[in-house]
N, C-alpha and C positions, 0 to 999 in steps of 0.2 A: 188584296185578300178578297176572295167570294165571300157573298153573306148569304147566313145560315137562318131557316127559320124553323123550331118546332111548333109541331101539331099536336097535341096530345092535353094528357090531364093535367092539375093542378089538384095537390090536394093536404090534408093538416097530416101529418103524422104522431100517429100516438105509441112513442115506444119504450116498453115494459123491459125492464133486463129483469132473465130468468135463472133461476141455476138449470133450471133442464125445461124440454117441456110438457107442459100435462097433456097427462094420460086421457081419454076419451070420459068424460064425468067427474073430472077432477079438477080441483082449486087451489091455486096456488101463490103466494106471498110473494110478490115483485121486491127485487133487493134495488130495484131504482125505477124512477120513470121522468121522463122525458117530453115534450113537446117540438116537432119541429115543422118547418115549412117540407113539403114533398110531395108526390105523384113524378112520374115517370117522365112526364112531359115536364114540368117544372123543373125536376133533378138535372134533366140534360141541358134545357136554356140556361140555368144557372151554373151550370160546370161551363157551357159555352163561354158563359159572361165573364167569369173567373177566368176564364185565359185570354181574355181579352180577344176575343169574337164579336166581330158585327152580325148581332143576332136578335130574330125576335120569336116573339112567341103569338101563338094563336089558341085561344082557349075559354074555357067557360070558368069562373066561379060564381056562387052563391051571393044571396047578398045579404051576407052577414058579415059579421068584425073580422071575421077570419078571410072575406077574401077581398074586401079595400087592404088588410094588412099586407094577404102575398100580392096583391099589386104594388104597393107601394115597394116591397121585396125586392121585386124583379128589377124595379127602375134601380134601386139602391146598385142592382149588380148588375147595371149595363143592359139589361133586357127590352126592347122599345115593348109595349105593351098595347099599342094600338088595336092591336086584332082580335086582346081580349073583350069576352062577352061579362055582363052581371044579371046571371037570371037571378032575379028581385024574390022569388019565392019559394026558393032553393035555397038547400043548405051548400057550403061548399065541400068538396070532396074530403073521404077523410079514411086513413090505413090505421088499422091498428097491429102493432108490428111488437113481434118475441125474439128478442134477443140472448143465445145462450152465451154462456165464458168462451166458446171455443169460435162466437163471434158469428155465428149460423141465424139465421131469422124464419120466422112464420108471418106471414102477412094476409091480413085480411082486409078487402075494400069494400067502400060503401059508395057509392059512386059520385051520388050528388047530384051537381052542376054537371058533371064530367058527360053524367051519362044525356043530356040534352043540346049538346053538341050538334047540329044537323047540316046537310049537303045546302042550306041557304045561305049556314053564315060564313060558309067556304067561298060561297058567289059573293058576299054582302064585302067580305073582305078582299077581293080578286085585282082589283088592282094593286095594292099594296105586297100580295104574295108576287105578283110576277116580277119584283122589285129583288127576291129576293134568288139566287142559283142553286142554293143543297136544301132540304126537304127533309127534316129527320120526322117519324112516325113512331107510336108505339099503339096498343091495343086498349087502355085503358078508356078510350073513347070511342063510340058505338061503328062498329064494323063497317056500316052501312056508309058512315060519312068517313071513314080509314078510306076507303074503296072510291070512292066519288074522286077523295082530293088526291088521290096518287095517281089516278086516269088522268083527269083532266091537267096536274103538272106536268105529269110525264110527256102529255099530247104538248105542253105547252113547250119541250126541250128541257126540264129540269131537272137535275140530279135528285131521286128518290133516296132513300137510305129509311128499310121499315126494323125494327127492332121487334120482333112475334112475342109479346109478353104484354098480358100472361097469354099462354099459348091458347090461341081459340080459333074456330074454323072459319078460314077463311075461302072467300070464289076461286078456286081455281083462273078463273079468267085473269086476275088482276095480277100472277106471278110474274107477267109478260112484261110490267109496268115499271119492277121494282129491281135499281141498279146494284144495290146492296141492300145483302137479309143477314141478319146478324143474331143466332138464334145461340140459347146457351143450349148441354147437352138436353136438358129437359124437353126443351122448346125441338131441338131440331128432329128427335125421337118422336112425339110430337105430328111433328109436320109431316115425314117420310114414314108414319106409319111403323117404326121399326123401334123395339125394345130391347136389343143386346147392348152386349160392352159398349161403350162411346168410342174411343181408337179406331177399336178394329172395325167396327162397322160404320165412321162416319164419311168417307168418302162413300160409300154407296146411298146413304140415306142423304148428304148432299145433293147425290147426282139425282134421284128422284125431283127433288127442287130444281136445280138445276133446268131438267130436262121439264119441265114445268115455267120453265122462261125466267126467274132469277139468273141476273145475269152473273154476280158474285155472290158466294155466300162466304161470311167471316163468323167462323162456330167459336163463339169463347168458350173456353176451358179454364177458365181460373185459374187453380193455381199452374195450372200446368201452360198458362198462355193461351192463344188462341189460333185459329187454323184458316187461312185463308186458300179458298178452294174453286178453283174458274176451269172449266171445261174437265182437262183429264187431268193438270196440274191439282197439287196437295200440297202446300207448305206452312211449315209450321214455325212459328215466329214466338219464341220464348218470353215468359213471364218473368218480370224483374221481382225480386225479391224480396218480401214485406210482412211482417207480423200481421195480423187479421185480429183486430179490433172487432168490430160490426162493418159487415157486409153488405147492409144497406146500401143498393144507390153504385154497388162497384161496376156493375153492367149500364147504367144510366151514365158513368163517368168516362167509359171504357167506349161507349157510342159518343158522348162530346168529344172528346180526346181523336177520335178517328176522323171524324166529322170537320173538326179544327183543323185536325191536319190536311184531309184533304183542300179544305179553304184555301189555304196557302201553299199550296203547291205540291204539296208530297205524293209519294208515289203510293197506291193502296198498301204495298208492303210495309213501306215507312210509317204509312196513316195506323197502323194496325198496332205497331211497336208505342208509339204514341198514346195508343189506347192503352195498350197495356201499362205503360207509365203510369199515367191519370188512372187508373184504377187502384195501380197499387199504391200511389199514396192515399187516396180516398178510402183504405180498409183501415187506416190508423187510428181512426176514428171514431168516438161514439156519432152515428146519426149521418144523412144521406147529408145534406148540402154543407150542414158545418162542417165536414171535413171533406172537403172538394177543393183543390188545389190552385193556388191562383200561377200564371203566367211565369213567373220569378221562381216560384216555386220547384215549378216542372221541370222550368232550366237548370236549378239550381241539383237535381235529382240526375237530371239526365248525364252529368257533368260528370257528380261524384260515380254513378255507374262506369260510365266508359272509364275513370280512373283504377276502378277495380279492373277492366276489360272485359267488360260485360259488354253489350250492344252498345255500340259504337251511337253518338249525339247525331242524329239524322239534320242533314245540311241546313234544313229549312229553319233550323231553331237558333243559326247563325246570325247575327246580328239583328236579334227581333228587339221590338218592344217588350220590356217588362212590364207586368202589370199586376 
């Protein structure tokens, strides 16, 4: 199996279940709340770790109780944690996140540590990354060093894979870099400039990207699955079927899940099916990493589907390790 490493944030989450959510000036009575471990970059090494991934992570927390804890976190779930940083004078990163019945969220970040991230502690860590073959990214951490460390892997031969969320402008130069962009409707409308229907218009707001030098782009679609889209091909690869709990964390699970699979061998169409696995059990959920599926689990899923005749158990998942 390839090892995986993400780049990205670490951060507390703090989530409020709402019956709906307020209006602009308005206050409202939380019917539960919640604490959990998360940020974008955490969510994805720890879905990694849970499927039993050789994975590490690279990242900043604060140096307070909350980030010796998600250190201590990550190792519990397999994550080597060598590349994180502890800015001593920083808080660690932290979302405050609205959850309605129908499982929908509002999230808001405060950055933290996240946001002190820089192109040194990319160099300070460099031997250790070249240790490692797939490269997941998200946005949560300052653009500047998103862009440094996906040049210089990419120059170095290694699978990029960047997740645009939350969607922010990024150089034009660095699209050339990045082997998979994995953008949801929001994010790829977004990036291609373009505000219509999702369907009907995302093969052309792809190809914008596309011709922009991503070499693959995988648009999730949620419920409806997601779209894997290379040159003039469009295929659409079906969402397995699952009640929607909280949504937190299903695009963070849906990127480790693809990620994974490419690790061990699967073909990007398979890797993409996988995603969508891991995502939908991760919406059954209250909260992003507590419901994150471990190894056994996925199989265990993947099994009872094809029993229905749904998407067939992709090969790779043939005599694995459980974990």
């Amino acid at each position: 199996m390839k090892s995986i490493c993400v780049i990205g944030s670490l951060n507390i989450d703090l989530v409020a279940a709402v019956e709906r959510f307020p209006l602009p000036g308005e206050t409202l009575t939380s019917v539960g709340y919640s604490t959990f471990f998360g940020g974008k970059g955490g969510n994805q090494a720890i879905a990694l770790g849970r499927l039993g991934a050789n994975v590490s992570m690279v990242g900043k927390v604060g140096g307070d109780i909350h980030g010796s804890d998600y250190i201590r976190h990550l190792r519990m779930n397999g994550v080597d944690t060598a590349g994180i940083r502890v800015e001593q004078d920083a808080a660690t990163g932290t979302a405050m996140i609205l959850v309605d019945p129908q499982g929908e969220n509002q999230i808001i970040i405060s950055p933290g540590a996240n946001g002190l991230l820089t192109p040194s502690d990319i160099d300070e860590c460099w031997e250790q990354l070249l240790e490692a073959d797939i490269f997941l990214f998200q946005l949560e951490v300052p653009i500047g060093t998103v862009a440094y460390a996906i040049k210089r892997l990419k120059g170095a031969g290694k699978t990029v894979i960047l997740d645009p969320a939350p969607a922010s402008q990024l150089p034009d130069a660095i699209f050339k870099y990045i082997d998979y962009m994995t953008p949801n409707e929001t994010e790829i409308k977004y990036y291609a400039g373009r505000h219509q229907q999702y369907v009907l218009q995302l093969k052309e707001a792809a190809n914008i990207l596309l011709r922009k030098g991503v070499n693959t782009i995988v648009a999730k679609a949620g419920a409806d699955g997601a779209y894997l889209i290379r040159d003039v091909d469009l295929q659409h690869i079906a969402a397995y079927p699952s009640e929607p709990v909280d949504t937190t964390g299903a695009g963070d699970c849906f990127n480790a899940g693809f990620a994974y699979a490419l690790a061990t061998g699967s073909t990007p169409e398979e890797a993409v099916g996988i995603g969508n696995a891991v995502g939908a059990l991760a919406i059954r959920q209250v909260g992003a990493q507590s419901a994150m599926p471990s190894k056994s689990e996925l199989d265990t899923f993947l099994r009872q589907q094809a029993l229905l005749r749904l998407p067939a158990v992709p090969a790779m998942l043939e005599g694995s390790d459980n974990r």
